[in-house]
N, C-alpha and C positions, 0 to 999 in steps of 0.2 A: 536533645529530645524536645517535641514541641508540644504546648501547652493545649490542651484542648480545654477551652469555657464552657461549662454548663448555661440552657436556657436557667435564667431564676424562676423562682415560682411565683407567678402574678397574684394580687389580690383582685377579684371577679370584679367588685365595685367600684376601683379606681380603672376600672377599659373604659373606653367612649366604646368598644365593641368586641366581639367575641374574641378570645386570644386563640392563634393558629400556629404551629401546628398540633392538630388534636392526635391521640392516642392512635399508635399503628397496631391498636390489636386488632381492629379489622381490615386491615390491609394481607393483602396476598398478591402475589406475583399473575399474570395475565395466561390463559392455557397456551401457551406457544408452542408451534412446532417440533419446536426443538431446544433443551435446553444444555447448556454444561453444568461442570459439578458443580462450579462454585454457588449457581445460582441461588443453593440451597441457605447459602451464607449470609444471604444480602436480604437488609429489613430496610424498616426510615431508621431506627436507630446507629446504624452502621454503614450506610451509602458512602463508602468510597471515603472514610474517614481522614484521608492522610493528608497532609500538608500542599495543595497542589504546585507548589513552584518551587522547585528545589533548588535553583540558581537567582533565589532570591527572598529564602526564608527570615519571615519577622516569628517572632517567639508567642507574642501577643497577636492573637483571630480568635473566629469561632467559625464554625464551620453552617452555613443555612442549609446543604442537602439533607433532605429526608421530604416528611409529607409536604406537600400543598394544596392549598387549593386550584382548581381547574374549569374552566369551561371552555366550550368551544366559540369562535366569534365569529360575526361578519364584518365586513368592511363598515366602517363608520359607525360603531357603537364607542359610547362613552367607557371610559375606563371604570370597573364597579368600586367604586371605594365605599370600603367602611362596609359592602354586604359581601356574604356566605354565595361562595360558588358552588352550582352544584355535583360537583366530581374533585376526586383528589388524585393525586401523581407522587409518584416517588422522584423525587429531583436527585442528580441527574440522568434519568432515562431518559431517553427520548418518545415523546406519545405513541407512536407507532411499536415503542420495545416493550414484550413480555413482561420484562420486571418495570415498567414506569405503571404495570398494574390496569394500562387502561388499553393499549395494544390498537387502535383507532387512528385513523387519519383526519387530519383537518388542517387546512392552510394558515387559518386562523387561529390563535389560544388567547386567553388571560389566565394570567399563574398569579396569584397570591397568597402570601399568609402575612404573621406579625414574627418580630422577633424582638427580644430587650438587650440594651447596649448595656456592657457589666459600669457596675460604679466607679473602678479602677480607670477606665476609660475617662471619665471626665476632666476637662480641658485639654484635648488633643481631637486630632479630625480624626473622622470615621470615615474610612475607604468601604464601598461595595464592590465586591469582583464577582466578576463572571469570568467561567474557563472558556466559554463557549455558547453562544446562543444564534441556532440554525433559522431564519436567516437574518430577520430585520426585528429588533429588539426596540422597544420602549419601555423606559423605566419611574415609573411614579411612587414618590416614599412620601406617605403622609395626605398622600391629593397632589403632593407637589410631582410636576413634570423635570424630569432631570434631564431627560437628553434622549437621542436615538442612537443605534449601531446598526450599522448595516455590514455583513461578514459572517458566514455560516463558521469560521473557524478559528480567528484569534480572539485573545481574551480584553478584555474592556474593563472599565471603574468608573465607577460616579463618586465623586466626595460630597458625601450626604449630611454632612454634619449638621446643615443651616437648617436642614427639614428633618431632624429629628423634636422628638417630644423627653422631656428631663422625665424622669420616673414614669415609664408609661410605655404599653409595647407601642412598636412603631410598627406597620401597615407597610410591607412592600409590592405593588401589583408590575409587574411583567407582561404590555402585548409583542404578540408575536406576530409576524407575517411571513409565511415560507412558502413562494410560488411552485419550489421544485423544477421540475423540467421544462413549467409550464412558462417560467422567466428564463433570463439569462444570464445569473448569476451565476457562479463558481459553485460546483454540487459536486464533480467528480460522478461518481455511478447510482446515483440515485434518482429513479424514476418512478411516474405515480403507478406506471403498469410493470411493474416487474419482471424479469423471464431473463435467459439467457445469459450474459455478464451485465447485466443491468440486475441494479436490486434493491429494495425495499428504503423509502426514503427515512429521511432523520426530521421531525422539525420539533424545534424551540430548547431548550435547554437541555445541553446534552454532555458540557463540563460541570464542575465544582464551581458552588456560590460563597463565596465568605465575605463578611467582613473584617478590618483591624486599623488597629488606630495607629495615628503616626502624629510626626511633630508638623509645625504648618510647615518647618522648613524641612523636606524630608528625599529619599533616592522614587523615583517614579521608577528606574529603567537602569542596566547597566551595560554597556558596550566591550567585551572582554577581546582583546587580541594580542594573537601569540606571535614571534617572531624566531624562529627557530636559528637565524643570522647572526642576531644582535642576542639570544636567549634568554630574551622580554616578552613580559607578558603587561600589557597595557590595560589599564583599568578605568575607565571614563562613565563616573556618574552621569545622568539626565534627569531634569524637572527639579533640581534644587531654587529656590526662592534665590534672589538676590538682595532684596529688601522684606521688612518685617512689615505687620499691619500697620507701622506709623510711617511708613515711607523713608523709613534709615537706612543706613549701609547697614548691613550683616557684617561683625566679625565673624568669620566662617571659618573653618579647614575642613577638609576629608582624610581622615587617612585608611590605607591598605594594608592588610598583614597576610602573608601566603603561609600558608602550613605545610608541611610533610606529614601529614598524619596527625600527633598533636603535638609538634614540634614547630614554632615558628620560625618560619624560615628569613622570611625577608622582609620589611615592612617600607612609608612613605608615606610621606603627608605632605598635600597640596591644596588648592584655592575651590578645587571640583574640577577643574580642566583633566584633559588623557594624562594619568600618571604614568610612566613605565616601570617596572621592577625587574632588577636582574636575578634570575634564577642561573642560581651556580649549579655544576654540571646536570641539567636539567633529565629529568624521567620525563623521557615520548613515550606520547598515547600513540598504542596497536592494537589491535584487535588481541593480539597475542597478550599482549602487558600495558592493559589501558589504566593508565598508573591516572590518579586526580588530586592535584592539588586542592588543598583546602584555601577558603578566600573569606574574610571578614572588611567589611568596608563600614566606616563609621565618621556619622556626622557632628559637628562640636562646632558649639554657639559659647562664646565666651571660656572655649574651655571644657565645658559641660558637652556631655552625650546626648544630641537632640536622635538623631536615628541612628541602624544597627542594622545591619541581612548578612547574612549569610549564604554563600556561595561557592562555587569550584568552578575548576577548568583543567584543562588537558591541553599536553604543549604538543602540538602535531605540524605539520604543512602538508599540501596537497598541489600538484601540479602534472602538466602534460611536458615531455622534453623527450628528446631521443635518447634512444640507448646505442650503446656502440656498434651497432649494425643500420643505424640511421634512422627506425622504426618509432613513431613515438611510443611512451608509456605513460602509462597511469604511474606516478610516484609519491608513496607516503613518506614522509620523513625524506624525501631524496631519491629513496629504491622504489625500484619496479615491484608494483602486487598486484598479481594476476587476481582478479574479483569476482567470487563465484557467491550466489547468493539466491533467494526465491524473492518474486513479487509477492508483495504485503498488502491484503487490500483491507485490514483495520476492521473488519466488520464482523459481530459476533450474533449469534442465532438467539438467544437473550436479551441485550442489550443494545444491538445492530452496531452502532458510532460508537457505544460504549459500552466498556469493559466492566463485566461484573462485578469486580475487584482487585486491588494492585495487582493481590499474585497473582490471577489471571493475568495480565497485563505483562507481568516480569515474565511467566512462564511461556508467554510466546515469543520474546528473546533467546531465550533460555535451550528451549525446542531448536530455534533454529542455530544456537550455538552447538547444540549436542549433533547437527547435521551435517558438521562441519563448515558450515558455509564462513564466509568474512563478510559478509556484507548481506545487508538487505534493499529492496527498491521502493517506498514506501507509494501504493500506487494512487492517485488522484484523491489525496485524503490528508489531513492534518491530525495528527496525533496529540492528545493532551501533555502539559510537558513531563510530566512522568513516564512515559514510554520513552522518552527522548535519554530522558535520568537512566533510566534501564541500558539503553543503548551504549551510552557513556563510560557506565559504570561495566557491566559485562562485555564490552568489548565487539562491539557489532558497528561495521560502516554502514552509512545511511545516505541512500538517493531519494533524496525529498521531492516530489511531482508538488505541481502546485495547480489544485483541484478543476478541472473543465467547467468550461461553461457553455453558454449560446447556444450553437447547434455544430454537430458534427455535419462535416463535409466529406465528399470524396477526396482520399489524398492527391489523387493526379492533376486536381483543380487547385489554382490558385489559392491565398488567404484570402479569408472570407473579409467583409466590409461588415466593421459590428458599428452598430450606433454608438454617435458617442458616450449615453450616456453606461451603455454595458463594455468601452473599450477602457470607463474611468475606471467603474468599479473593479475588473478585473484589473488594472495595475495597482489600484488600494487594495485589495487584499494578497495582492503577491507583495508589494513592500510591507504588510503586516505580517505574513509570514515569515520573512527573510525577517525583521524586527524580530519578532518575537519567538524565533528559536537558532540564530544565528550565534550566539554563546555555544551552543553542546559538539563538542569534540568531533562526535560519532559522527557529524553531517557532513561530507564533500563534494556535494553534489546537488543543485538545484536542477530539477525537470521544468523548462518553461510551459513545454506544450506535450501531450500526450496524442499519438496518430492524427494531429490536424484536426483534432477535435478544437473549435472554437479559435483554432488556429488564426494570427494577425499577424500583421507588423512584424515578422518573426525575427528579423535583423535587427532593427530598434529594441524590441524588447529582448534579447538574448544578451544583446551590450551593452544595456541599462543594468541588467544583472553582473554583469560582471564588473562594472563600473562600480559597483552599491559595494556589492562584496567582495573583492578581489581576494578573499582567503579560501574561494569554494572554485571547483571548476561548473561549469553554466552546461547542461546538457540541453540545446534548443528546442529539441524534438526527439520525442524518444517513438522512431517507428515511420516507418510511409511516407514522411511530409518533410521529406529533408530536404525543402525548396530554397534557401536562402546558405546554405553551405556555412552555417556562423556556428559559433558557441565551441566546445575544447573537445567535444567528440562528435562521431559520427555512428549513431545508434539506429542499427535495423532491427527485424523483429522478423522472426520465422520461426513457422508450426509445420510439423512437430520437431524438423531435427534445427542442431545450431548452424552457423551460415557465420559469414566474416564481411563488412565492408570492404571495400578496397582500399588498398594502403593511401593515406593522402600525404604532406608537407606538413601540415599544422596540426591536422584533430588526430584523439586518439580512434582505432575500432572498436564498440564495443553491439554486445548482443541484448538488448533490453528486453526480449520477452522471446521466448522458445519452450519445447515442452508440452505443455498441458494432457500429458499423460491422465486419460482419470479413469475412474473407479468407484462404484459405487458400495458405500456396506451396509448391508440391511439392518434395519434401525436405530443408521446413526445419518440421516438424510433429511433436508428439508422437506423434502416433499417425492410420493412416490417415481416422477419422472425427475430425469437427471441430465444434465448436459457436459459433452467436455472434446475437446478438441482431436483428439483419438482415445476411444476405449481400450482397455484390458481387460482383463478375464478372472487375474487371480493378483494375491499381492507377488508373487512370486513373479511370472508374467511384467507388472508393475515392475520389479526393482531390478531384473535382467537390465527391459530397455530403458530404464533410469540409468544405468548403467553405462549403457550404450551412448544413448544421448552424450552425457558428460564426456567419456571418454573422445568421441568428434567432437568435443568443444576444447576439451583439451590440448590435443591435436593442432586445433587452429590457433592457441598461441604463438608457438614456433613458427608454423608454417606459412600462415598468414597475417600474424601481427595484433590479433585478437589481444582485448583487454579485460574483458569481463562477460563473464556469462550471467541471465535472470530467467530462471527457471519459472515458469507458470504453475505452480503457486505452493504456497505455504499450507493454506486449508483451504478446504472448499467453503465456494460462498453459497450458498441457500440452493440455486435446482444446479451452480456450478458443480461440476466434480471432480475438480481438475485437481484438489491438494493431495499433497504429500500427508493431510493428515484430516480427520472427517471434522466437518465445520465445528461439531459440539467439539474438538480436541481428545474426544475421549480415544481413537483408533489411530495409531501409525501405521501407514497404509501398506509401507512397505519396510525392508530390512534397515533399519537405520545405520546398521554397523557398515553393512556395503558401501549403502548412500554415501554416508560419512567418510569415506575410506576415497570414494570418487572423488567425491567435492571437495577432499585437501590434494587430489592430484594423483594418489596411487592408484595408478590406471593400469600398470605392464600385466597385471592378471586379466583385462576385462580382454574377448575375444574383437577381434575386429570382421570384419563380410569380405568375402575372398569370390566375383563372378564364379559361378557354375553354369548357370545358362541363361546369356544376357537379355536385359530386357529390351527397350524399343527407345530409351533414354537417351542413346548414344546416335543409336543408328535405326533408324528403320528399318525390325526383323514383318515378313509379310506375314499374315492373320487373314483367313478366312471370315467371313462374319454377317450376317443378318440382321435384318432390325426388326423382322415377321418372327411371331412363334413358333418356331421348329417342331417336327415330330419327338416323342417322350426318350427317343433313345440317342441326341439330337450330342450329347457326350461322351456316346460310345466309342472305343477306338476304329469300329466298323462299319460307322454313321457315313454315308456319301456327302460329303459337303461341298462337290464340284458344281453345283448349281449356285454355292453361295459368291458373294461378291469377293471382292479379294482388294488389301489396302496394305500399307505400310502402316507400324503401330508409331505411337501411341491413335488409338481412337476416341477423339473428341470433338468438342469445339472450341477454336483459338480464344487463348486468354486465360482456358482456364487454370488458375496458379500452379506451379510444378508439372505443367503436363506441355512437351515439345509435341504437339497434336500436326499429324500429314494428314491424315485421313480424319475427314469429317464423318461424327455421326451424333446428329441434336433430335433425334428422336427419345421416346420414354426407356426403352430398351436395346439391347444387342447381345446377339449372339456370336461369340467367338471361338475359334481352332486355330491352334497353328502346332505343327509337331518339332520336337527338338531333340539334340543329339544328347544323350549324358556319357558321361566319360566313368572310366571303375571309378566310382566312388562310393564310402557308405554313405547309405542315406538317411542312416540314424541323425548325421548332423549338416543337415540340407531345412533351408527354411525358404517361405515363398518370399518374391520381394514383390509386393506388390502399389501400384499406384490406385487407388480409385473413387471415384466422385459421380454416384455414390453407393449403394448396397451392392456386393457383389457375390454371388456363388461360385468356385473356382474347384474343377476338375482332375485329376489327375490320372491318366488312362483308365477315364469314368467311372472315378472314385469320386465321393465328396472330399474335397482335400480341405476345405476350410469355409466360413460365411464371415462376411464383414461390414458393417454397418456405418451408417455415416459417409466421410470422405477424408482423406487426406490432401493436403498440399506437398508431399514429399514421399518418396517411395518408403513402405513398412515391413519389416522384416514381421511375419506372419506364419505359427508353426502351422507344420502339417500333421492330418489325423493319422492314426496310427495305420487305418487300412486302405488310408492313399499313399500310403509311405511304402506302403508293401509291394504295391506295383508296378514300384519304379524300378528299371533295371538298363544295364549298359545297351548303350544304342537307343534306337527307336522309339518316344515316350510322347504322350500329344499332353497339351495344355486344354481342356475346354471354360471358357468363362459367360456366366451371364451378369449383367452390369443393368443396374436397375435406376433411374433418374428421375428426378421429381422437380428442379428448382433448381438455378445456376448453372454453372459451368458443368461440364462432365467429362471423364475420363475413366480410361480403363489402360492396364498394360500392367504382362508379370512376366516374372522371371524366377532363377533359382539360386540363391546363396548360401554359403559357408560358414561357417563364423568357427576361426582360428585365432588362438593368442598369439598376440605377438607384440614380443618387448619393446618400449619405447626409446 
């Protein structure tokens, strides 16, 4: 259990200035668009109370999130010490979040208040932490300048001990600087204009503040690894002192004790160098039974106990190796596991970067464990280490992206040439990432680059990763930009259905982004428009081709070598509406039991599409067709269309993705006929399959048979209305389509399918 310190109660006359943080009785949350439930929960007195490092808890902190003070800054102002700002924040929100109270942009901040160090504390150093400060941090305690951090996402400390005051609050001021999109630093999706899978930025403190005391000679950091060969688990303290303040040798030891629960299992004591310990017949972490050893590591000076944390791990291995058909795999512990899971993109409609509170934080683990998935993709974002904790502990695998920066390019172009000084920063904050969550179990998997976004070096950097960490596999590139053929998979990315790389020698196949089924529900939306990769209509609708989808991902395990599927997405993010569940969390979109049912592989109930009448994908069937507005009756089956031109389908223009385009047509519209043969069949269970980019109206013996909006990159199974369904009959049936264009590529081409079970 861990200790939470009260602030004490100051006397007014011994301040040199106003004591802060003041009373949050008039503090309120900011009108946001959208909130969850928990929001109701969260004050200054309770922001995010809990311990934030769980793989390295001291007993002794207190916690600084709740009020502070705030203003907004320009470049080149002095830091305000000693005066009253005139706005306050709930820390850790981010200025821009609903609950930070103030819901505003600015590139620039000053965060201050005071806090008092307990008396207990005297003669030991006082650490400051930060979880997170989005992007470039300066910190001043007292007047005194401590240092700067530059890194929107791992955590930092100042040892502030020399610039505190004995009985007397101490004065912390915090500036900020956060360019956004408008610099080149590592940001993942956050932009100053918003829209589309771009969305609402983060800046300045967005983890948990604390401070706590420690001995001068004390653990800074600790390096845990597992050996599932030798079944060791190795323990290596960092930042212990060697010598005291008089320049002596240190009598020193460290030792380790492992637990089963609260039984200790195994213990060792060393100089501080990598300890190993043997765990007798060892419990692997799985998703299924993520078993966690408990871990105490303690410092002794003469004997005596100068430090103390607490900690855990999970004894796992991860690797790519063939399986007995020569194919590689993804292997946990040894065995093949097929990895089915949703992109995570960490952002909340409240809080945006941050989580209203744990159990929010736990419960979107939790969600995606109830969905059956084994795995999640965490996408271009760093998580605080408590989500990490969640993962660990409930049993979820984790591909960690390590945040974009720069500028996105085209993927068919080369790596871009970043200046040196945005090619440093981006390798310091990916070695601080890898640092600072490279202990928790649940992670196998670094993302170096995301679709060529800020894309470099891509060789260098993928075998610098793997070199650093050799207990995780390195995924180089997740998407488009598979230019340098390095790192232990090969991940493509296809909307809306799943797709396979082709088998190689070395990497595994995997599918890093497919899906984006969305759906909108009324009034649980950011905003009245809504975007998402192919729409549906109902949840019902939704969870069929959820269905669908997974079962062709299924499929291409066996077939084609496939290692892992990542669904497009978990929730929807602000005008996204691509989740499985509405951004506030309050709506599961679709049948969970089904979802759940797919995603651990019980597929032999889900129907598979059986041709009825083919489209123009294979082969070039001939279409009729205009690019002139035709007369009103223009999809009747008695309409003369021998005047119109005549081409081989699909009808487009080349390039455009999914579409084998013979016949050109880059005007705003087209008018199309072609007639086709049906065979007996009922047509209760007949669907359209249709390609289109982009709005299309489709006929069926001049019936409205369906309207479709948008565009796909892959053919979509599309029902028919009940009174084009009528009209269909054996023999002679015509198709009429009009296809509407506005921007991009364009395509058109349909056909007729089946969809029949059939056992696996």
């Amino acid at each position: 259990m861990h200790l939470r310190l009260r602030l004490r109660t100051l006397i007014p006359l011994l301040l040199t200035f106003a004591s802060w943080p003041a009373s949050g009785a008039d503090w309120k949350a900011a009108d946001g668009p959208l909130m969850t439930r928990w929001a109701k929960e969260v004050g200054p007195d309770n922001a995010l109370p809990e311990y934030p490092r769980p793989q390295m808890v001291r007993t002794d902190w207190k916690n600084l999130n709740g009020l502070w003070q705030l203003s907004f800054g320009k470049e080149g102002d002095s830091p305000p010490i000693g005066k009253d700002l005139d706005q306050q924040i709930l820390v850790p929100f981010p200025v821009e979040s609903a609950l930070s109270g103030v819901m505003k942009h600015s590139d620039r901040l000053w965060y201050r208040r005071t806090f008092e160090v307990p008396k207990e504390w005297e003669g030991r150093r006082v650490l400051l932490h930060f979880g997170a400060v989005d992007w470039e941090a300066t910190v001043f305690v007292n007047g005194q300048e401590l240092g700067t951090h530059k890194g929107g996402y791992d955590g930092f400390r100042f040892d502030i001990t020399d610039a505190l005051k004995p009985d007397a609050a101490n004065e912390v001021i915090v500036r900020v600087f956060d360019p956004t999109d408008a610099g080149t630093q590592p940001r993942g999706k956050q932009v100053l204009k918003p829209g589309g899978i771009y969305y609402t930025p983060t800046t300045g403190i967005w983890q948990t503040v604390w401070i706590e005391p420690v001995a001068p000679t004390h653990i800074e950091s600790l390096k845990l690894s597992t050996d599932l060969a030798l079944n060791t688990v190795s323990v290596a303290p960092f930042g212990l002192n060697d010598r005291d303040d008089r320049n002596a040798p240190i009598e020193r030891t460290v030792t380790a004790t492992v637990f089963d629960g609260e039984r200790e299992l195994v213990q060792t004591t060393g100089l501080g160098e990598s300890m190993p310990l043997k765990i007798p017949e060892p419990k692997l972490w799985t998703p299924e039974t993520p078993f966690l050893y408990g871990l105490k590591v303690e410092v002794k000076e003469g004997g005596k106990v100068v430090d103390a944390v607490g900690s855990y791990f999970g004894m796992r291995s991860i690797e790519v190796s063939p399986d007995e058909k020569e194919v590689n795999r993804i292997k946990l512990n040894g065995k093949p596991i097929f990895q089915v899971g949703p992109l995570d993109q960490g952002f909340w409609p409240d809080g945006l970067y941050t989580a209203p509170t744990d159990e929010a934080l736990r419960y979107d683990i939790e969600i995606t464990k109830k969905f059956g998935y084994n795995m999640t993709r965490k996408h271009v974002k760093v998580e605080p280490a408590r989500w990490y904790y969640w993962c660990d502990k409930l049993g979820l695998l984790v591909w960690q992206d390590m945040p974009s920066g720069d500028r996105s390019i085209n993927p068919d172009q080369p790596d871009i040439v970043r200046t040196p000084e945005s090619a440093h920063q981006y390798e310091v904050e990916l070695k601080a990432m890898i640092d600072g969550l490279r202990n928790h179990p649940s992670i196998i998997t670094w993302v170096t680059f995301n679709e060529g976004w800020g894309q470099f070096d891509t060789k260098r950097i993928a075998e610098w990763a793997e070199s650093y960490d050799p207990t995780r596999l390195v995924d180089a590139v997740s998407g488009w930009a598979d230019r340098a053929g390095v790192g232990d998979m090969h991940d493509l990315h296809n909307y809306p259905r799943p797709a396979a790389p082709p088998l190689e020698p070395r990497r595994a196949g995997v599918l890093g982004e497919f899906g984006g089924l969305a759906l909108g529900v009324d009034g649980h939306t950011w905003q009245k428009e809504i975007w998402g990769y192919q729409g549906t209509a109902s949840a019902d609708e939704l969870t069929r081709k959820y269905e669908r989808l997974l079962r062709e991902g299924w499929d291409m395990k066996d077939a084609q070598g496939l290692n892992a599927l990542v669904y497009t997405q978990i929730t929807d993010v602000e005008t996204e509406a691509n989740g499985l569940l509405t951004y506030d969390r309050a709506i599961i979109k679709l049948d969970i039991e089904r979802a759940a049912a797919v995603n651990r592989g019980d597929v032999s109930k889900i129907p598979v599409p059986y041709t009825v009448v083919p489209t123009s994908r294979e082969n070039g069937l001939a279409w009729r067709y205009s690019t002139e507005k035709p007369s009103a009756n223009w999809a009747a089956t008695d309409f003369d269309d021998a005047s119109w031109k005549q081409g081989p389908g699909v009808l487009g223009t080349e390039g455009t993705p999914g579409a084998r385009v013979r016949t050109t047509w880059n005007t705003p519209d087209v008018y199309a006929r072609r007639t086709f043969d049906l065979p007996e069949i009922n047509p209760a269970y007949l669907l359209l399959n249709v390609l289109h980019d982009e709005d299309a109206e489709i006929y069926l013996n001049g019936v409205l048979a369906a309207s479709v909006k948008g565009y796909t990159s892959s053919y979509d199974e599309i029902p028919i209305s009940p009174e084009a369904r009528a009209t269909l009959k054996p023999g002679k049936n015509l198709f009429a389509v009009h296809c509407h264009q506005t921007a991009g590529g364009q395509s058109i081409d349909v056909g007729l399918i089946e969809l029949k079970a059939a056992a696996r």
